[in-house]
C-alpha beads as a LAMMPS data file, in Angstrom:
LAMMPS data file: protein, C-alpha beads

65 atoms
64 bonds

1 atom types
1 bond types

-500.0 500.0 xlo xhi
-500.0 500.0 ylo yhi
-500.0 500.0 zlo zhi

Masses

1 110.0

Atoms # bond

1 1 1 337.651 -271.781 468.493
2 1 1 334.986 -273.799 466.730
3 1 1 334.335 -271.489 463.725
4 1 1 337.631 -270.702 463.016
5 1 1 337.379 -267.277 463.603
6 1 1 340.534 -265.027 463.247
7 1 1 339.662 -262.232 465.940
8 1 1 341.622 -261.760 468.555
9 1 1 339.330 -262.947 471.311
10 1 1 340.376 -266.145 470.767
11 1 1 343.463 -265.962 471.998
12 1 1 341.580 -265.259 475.474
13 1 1 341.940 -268.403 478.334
14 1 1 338.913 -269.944 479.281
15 1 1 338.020 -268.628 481.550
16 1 1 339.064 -265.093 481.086
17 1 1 341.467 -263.864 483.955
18 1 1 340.321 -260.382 485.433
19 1 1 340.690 -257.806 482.227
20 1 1 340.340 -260.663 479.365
21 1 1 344.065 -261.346 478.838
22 1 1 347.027 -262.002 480.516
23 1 1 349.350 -259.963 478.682
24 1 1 348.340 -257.149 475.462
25 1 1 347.753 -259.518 472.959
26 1 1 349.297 -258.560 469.507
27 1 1 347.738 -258.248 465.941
28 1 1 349.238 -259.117 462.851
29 1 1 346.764 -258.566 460.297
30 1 1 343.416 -257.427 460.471
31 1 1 339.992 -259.527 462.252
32 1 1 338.427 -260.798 458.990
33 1 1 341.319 -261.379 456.809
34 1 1 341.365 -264.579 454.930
35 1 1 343.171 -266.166 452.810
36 1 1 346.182 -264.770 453.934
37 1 1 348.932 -264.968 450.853
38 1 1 351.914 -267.873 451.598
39 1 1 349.503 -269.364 454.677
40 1 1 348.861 -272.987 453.273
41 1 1 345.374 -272.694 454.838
42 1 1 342.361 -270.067 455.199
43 1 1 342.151 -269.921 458.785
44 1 1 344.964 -267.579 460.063
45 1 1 344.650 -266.176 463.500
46 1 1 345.356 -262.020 463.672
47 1 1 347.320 -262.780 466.495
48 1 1 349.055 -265.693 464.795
49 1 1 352.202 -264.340 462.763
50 1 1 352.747 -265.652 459.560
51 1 1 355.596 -265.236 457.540
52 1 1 357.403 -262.691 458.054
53 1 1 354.854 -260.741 459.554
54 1 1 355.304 -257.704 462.177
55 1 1 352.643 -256.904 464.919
56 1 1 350.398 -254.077 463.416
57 1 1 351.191 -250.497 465.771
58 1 1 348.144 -248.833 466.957
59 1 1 346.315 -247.042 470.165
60 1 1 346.326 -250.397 472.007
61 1 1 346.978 -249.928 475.611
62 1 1 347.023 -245.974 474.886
63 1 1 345.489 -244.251 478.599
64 1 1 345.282 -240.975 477.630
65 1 1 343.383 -239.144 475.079

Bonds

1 1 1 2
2 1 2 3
3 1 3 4
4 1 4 5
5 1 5 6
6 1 6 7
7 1 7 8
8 1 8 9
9 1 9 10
10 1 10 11
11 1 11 12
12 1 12 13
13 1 13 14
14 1 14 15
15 1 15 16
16 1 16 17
17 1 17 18
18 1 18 19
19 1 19 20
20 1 20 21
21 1 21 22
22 1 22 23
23 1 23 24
24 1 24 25
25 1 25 26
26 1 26 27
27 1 27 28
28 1 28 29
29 1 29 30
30 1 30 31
31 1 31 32
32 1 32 33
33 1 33 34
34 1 34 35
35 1 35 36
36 1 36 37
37 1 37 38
38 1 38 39
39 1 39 40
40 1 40 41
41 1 41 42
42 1 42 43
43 1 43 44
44 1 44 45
45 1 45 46
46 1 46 47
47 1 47 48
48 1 48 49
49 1 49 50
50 1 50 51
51 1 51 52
52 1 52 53
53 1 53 54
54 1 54 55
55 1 55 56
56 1 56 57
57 1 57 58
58 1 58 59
59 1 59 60
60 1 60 61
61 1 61 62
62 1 62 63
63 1 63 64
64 1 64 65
């Protein structure tokens, strides 16, 4: 990750197995937060926990509408 960024894209292999990740990759806070409060630097994953943190609950992995 050259840029730093903090999507979760990242935390893709390279290269990608068949469907981009090898297990549903979890988010902790959301793709362009910085700055995060406690973090002692800027660059914080979203699929990095930091302190204290729980995965955020959404429609990830949902297959039906």
């Amino acid at each position: 990750n050259p840029w730093e960024a903090t999507t979760i894209e990242w935390s893709a292999p390279s290269p990608p197995p068949h469907g981009n990740f090898v297990s549903m990759p979890q988010a902790y806070r959301g793709p362009y937060e910085y700055s995060v409060p406690g973090h002692p630097t800027d660059f914080l994953p979203q699929f990095s926990p930091g302190a204290g943190e729980k995965a955020k609950t959404g429609q990830a992995g949902k297959t039906s509408h």
